[in-house]
N, C-alpha and C positions, 0 to 999 in steps of 0.2 A: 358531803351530805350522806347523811346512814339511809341504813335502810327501813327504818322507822319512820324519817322524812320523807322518804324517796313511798313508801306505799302509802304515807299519808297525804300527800300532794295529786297521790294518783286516787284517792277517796276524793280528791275535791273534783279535781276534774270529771269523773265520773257523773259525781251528784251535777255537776253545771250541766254535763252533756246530756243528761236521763232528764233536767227539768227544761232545756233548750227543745229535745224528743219533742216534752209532752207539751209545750205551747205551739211548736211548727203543727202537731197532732189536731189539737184544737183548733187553728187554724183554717187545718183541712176539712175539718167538722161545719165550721161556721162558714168557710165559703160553701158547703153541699147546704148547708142550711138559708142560705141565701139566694141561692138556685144556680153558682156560677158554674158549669158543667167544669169538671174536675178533668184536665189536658191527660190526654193519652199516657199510661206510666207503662213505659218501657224498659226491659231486665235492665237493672240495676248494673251486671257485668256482661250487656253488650259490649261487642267490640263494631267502632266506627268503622267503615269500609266506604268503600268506592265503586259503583259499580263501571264497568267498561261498557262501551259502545261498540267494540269486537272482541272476540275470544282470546286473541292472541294475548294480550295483557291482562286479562282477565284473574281476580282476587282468588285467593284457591279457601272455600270453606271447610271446615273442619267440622264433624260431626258432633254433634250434643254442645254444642255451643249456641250462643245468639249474637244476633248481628245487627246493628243498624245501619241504614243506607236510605238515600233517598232517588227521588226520580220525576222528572220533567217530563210537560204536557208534551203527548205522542212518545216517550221514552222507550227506546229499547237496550234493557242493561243484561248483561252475562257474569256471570260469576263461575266457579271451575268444580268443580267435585273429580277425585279421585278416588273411584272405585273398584273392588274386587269381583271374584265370581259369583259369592254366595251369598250378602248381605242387600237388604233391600234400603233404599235410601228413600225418606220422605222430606221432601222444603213445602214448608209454609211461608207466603209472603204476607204481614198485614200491612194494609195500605191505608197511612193517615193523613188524611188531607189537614191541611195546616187552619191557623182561625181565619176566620173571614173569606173562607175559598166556596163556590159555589158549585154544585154536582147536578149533574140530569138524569134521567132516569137509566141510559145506555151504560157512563161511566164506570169502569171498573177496572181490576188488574186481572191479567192473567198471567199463569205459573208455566214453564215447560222443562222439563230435562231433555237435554239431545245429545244425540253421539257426536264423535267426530265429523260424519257423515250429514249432519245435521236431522237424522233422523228423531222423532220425536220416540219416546218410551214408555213405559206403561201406560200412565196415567195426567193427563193434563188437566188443569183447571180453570176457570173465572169465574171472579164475582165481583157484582152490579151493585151500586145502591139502590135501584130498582125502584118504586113505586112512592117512598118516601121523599125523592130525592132530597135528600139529607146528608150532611156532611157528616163522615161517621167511621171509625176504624171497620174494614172489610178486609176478609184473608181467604184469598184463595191457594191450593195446596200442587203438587205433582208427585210423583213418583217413581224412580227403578226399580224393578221387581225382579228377581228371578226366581229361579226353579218349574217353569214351565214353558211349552213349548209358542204357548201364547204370546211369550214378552218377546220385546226388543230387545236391545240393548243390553245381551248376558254376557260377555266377555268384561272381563279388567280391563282398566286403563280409564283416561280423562274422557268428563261428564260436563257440559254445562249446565248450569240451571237459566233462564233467560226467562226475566222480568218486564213486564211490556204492561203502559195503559191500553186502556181500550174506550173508546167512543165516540162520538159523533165527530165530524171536523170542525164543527163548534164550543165541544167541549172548551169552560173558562181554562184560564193559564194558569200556571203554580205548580212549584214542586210538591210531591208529597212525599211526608215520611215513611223509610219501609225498616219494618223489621223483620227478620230472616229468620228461621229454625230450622234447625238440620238435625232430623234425629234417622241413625241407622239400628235397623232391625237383624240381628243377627240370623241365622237360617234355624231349622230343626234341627234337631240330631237325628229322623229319620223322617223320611218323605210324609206326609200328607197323609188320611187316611185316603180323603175324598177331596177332589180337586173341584166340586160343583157347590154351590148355595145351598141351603136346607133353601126347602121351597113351600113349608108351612110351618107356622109358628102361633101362637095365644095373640089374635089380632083385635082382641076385645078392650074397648076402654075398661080400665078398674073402677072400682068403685070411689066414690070421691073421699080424700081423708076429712079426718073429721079432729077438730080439737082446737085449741088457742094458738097463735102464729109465734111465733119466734121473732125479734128483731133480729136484722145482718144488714151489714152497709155492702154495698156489692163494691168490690176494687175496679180502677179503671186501666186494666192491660190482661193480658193471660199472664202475665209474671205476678200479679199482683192478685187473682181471681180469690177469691172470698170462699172458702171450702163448705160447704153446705152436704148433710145426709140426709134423709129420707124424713118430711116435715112438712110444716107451712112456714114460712117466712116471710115478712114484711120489710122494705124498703120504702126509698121515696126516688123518684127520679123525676127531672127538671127537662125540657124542653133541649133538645141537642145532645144532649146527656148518656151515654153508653157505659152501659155495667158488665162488669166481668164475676161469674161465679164458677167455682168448677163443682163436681158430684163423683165420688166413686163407682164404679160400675166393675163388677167381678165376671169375669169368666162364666157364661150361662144364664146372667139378669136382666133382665130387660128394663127399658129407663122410660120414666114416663113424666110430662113436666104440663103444667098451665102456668098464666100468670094472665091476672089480675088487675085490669090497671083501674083503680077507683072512680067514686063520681068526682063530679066539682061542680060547684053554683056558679061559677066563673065561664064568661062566655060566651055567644051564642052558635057559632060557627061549628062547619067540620072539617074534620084532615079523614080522607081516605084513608089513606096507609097511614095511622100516628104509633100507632106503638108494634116492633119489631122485634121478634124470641127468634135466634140463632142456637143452631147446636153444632159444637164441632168436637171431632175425636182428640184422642192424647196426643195425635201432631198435627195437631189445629187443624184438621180437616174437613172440609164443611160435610156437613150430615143432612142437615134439614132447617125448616125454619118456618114458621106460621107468624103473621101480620092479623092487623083490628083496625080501623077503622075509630076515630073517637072524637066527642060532641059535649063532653063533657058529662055526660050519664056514662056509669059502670059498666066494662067492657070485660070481655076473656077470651085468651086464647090460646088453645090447646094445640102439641106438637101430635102428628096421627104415631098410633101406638109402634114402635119399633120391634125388630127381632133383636130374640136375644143376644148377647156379643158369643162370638164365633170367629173362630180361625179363618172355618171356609166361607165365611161372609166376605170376602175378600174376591171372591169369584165371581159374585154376581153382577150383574150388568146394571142394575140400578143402583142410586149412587146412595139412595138410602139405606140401602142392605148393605155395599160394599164399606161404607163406611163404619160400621158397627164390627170391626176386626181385630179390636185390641179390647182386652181390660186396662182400666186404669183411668186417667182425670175425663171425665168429662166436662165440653166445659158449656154452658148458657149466657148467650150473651145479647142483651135486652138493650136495644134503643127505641129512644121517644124521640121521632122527630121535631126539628127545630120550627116547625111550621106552626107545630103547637101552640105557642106562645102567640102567635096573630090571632088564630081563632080562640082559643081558650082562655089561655093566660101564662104567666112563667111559672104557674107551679112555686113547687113540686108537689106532685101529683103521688098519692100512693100506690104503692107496688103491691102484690102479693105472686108471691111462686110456691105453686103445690108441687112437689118432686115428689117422685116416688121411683123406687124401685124392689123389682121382683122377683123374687125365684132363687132358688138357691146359688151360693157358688158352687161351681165343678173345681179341677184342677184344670189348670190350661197347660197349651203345646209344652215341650219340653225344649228348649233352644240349646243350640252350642255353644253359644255364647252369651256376650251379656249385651244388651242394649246400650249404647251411645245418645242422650246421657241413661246413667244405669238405673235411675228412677223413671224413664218417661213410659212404661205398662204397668208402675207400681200405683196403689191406690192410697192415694191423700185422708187423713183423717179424717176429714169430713167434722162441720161444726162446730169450730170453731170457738169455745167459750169464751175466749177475749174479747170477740166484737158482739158480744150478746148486748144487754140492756145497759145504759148510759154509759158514764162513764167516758176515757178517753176513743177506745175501742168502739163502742155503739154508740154515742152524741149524733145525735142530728140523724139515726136510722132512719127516723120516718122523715126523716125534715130535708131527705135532701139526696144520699148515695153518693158514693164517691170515693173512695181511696185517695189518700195521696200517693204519690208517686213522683218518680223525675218527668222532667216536660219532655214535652214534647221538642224537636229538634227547631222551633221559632223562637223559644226561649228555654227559661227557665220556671218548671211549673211551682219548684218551692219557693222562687221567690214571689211571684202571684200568690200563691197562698198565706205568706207571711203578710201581702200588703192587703190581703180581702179579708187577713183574722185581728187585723189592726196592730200587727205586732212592728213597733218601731221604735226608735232612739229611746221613749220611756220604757217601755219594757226589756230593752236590752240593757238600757241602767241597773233596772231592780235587779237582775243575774247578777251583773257586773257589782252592783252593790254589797251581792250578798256575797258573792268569792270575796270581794276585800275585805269585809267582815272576818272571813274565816281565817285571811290571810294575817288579816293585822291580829290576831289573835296568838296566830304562832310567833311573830315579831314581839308581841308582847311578854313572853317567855313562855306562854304555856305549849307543854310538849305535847310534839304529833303523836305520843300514845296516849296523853293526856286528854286531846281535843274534844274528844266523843264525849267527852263528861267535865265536861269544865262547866261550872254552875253558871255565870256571867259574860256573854260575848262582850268583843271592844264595844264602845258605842260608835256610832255611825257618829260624819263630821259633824251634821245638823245635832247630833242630841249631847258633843261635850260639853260642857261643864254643866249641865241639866240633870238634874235626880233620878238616877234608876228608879225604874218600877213605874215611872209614868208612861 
C-alpha cells in the first residue's frame, strides 16, 4: 500500500470519526433539550484507583493528575501523598452520588490530610447537600501548607489524604463516585511580604451589566466547565441538573456573579432551596455559594461581593477570604434541585448568569517553581466562541445545559446519550453507508489522489442499475 493510499484511508476515517463526533454531539444536545440531566463528566484521563480502609496499603497520588475512586455508606478511605519541605499540597474530593441514590440534608464528604501521627494539617474540609437535599456532585477540599509557624505538618516525608462520608446514621446506602485532584503549589522565591489578610476591600455591589445575553451550554464536571468572561449569559437547566462553568480571575480582581433563574407558567408548588450557585477556587475549593427558593415566578441570586484575589488571602480565618489565594479558573457551579420537577415541572427552566469582574490585573508572587499541573493558576480564555448560538456547540443552550461528557462510574453516559439522541442501527448504516461508498470507489479504480474529485461516486446497492442523476 503507498503512501498515497495509506493517507487516503486516513481521510476517510477521519471524516467517519469527525461526522460520528458531531451526531454523539447532538445527541448530547437533544438529551439537554429534553431535560435528561446530563451524568457527571469526569477528566477524560482519570486514573481509576482504590481507595484503602488503612494507610498501610494505601494508593500513593501524584500531583497534577486526576483520579477516580469511589466510597461506601459511613466510608473511610486513605490514599498517600509524598511530600517535601516547601510545596503546599491541595486535594479536592468531588463526591457523586450515583442515579437513583437519595440525600438528607446532613449528607456530605469530608477531606483531611494527616501525618504520620495522624495529626490533621492545615486546612480541612466538608460539604453538605444542605437545604436542597438533592442528589448532586459536592467537593470538599484540604490542604499542607508550609512556610509558617502556624502549620502542621512542615517536614518531608508520607501524607495521607483521608476521604470519609458524613451523616446522619440513617443516611440511604450506595456508593458514591469520587474524583480526586491534587494540585501542588510551589513556595516563593522570597518570604511573604505580609503574612495577615488585607482586612478592607471595595465591599460594594457593582452596578448591574447591561446589554443582550450571550448563549453558553454550561458542561457537566470541572474537566469539562464551559469558560465564560465578563457578560450575560443564558442557559437552560432541568430539575437534578448541575452545571459547570469556569471565569478567569487575575491577580488583584475581584469576581462578582448572579444568576437568574426564569419565570414558568407551569406549577403551583414551592421548593425552598431550588436553585443552587457554588463558587470554588483553581483547586476546587469551596469559596461560597448563595441559594433561592423557587415557585415558578422569576428568581436571583446574587454571590456577597468578594475581596480581591491575593496571596495573603490565604491567611484569613474566614473561608470566604482564605479562599480567594490564587489567580486563575474560577469555577460556578449551578444546581437546580430535583424536587423541582414535583412542584413545578421538568423544565428546563432558563438560566441567566451576570459575571463580572474588576479591577485591574497586578503581577502576582513570584514562585520557585512551577505548579503541578503547570496550568492550574494560569487563566483560561474565557468565551468560548464554539459554544456560542446554534449549531453543534450551542443546540439546545436555552433548551436544556449540559455537556457531554464520560459517565459517570454506573455506566456509560455516551451511551445514554446515543440512546436519548435516537442514534441507533439506522444511523450507524448511513456512516457505514457512506464509508462503503468511498471505499467502493477506490476499488472501482479511481485513485486515492484522485478521490477528492472524482465527478460520480459508486452507486449505492439499492440504486444499481437505476439512472444517475435521479
Amino acid at each position: 500500500m503507498g503512501r498515497r493510499t495509506v493517507r487516503w484511508y486516513g481521510r476517510v476515517l477521519v471524516a467517519f470519526a469527525a461526522a460520528l463526533c458531531v451526531m454523539l454531539a447532538g445527541a448530547a444536545g437533544q438529551a439537554a433539550a429534553d431535560g435528561i440531566p446530563t451524568p457527571y463528566a469526569f477528566a477524560q484521563d482519570a486514573t481509576t484507583v482504590k481507595g484503602t480502609t488503612d494507610t498501610t496499603n494505601s494508593v500513593r497520588l501524584e500531583p497534577g493528575r486526576a483520579y477516580k475512586s469511589s466510597i461506601g455508606r459511613d466510608g473511610k478511605l486513605y490514599y498517600r501523598l509524598e511530600l517535601d519541605t516547601t510545596s503546599n499540597a491541595y486535594v479536592s474530593a468531588t463526591a457523586v452520588p450515583r442515579p437513583g441514590t437519595t440525600v438528607s440534608y446532613s449528607d456530605g464528604v469530608k477531606v483531611s490530610v494527616q501525618d504520620a501521627n495522624s495529626r490533621h494539617c492545615s486546612f480541612s474540609g466538608t460539604a453538605h447537600f444542605g437545604a436542597t437535599q438533592s442528589p448532586h456532585p459536592i467537593a470538599a477540599w484540604a490542604s499542607r501548607e508550609t512556610g509558617g509557624d502556624q502549620y502542621a505538618c512542615q517536614t518531608a516525608g508520607t501524607y495521607y489524604v483521608v476521604v470519609e462520608r458524613s451523616g446522619t446514621a440513617n443516611s440511604p446506602s450506595g456508593d458514591w463516585d469520587l474524583e480526586l485532584s491534587y494540585v501542588s503549589e510551589p513556595a516563593l522565591k522570597k518570604a511573604a511580604g505580609s503574612t495577615s489578610a488585607p482586612e478592607v476591600w471595595n465591599s460594594a455591589s457593582p452596578d448591574a451589566l447591561a446589554g443582550n445575553p450571550k448563549r453558553r451550554r454550561g458542561g457537566a464536571g470541572f474537566a469539562t466547565a464551559t469558560s465564560l468572561k465578563q457578560g450575560i449569559w443564558q442557559d437552560g437547566i432541568s430539575p437534578g441538573q448541575t452545571l459547570f462553568y469556569k471565569v478567569p480571575v487575575d491577580w488583584g480582581q475581584q469576581f462578582y456573579a448572579t444568576a437568574d433563574l426564569g419565570s414558568s407558567s407551569r406549577g403551583r408548588g414551592y421548593v425552598g432551596t431550588a436553585l443552587v450557585m457554588s463558587l470554588y477556587n483553581p483547586v476546587r475549593g469551596f469559596v461560597d455559594d448563595v441559594g433561592s427558593g423557587y415557585d415558578g415566578s422569576q428568581r436571583s441570586a446574587a454571590l456577597d461581593p468578594l475581596p480581591p484575589v491575593a496571596y495573603e488571602n490565604r491567611y484569613a480565618l474566614n473561608d470566604r477570604v482564605s479562599g480567594m489565594r490564587f489567580a486563575g479558573a474560577y469555577y460556578l457551579v449551578v444546581h437546580l434541585s430535583a424536587q423541582v420537577a414535583d412542584k413545578i415541572g421538568d423544565g428546563p427552566f432558563g438560566l441567566t448568569l451576570r459575571v463580572r469582574v474588576d479591577g485591574t490585573a497586578r503581577t502576582g508572587p513570584a514562585y520557585a517553581g512551577q505548579p503541578q499541573p503547570r496550568d492550574a493558576f494560569a487563566l483560561p480564555a474565557g468565551d468560548s466562541d464554539e459554544v456560542a448560538d446554534g449549531t453543534v456547540g450551542g443546540a439546545a443552550a436555552i433548551g436544556g445545559g449540559g455537556s457531554s461528557g464520560s459517565g459517570s462510574g454506573s455506566g456509560s453516559g455516551t451511551m445514554r446519550l446515543v440512546a436519548a439522541g435516537g442514534i441507533g442501527t439506522g444511523s450507524a448504516l448511513v456512516l457505514g453507508l457512506g464509508l462503503w461508498a468511498v471505499v467502493a470507489r477506490r476499488r472501482a479504480g479511481v485513485a486515492p489522489e484522485d478521490a477528492d474529485t472524482a465527478s460520480a461516486p459508486m452507486p449505492a446497492p439499492w440504486e444499481r442499475g437505476a439512472p444517475r442523476g435521479r
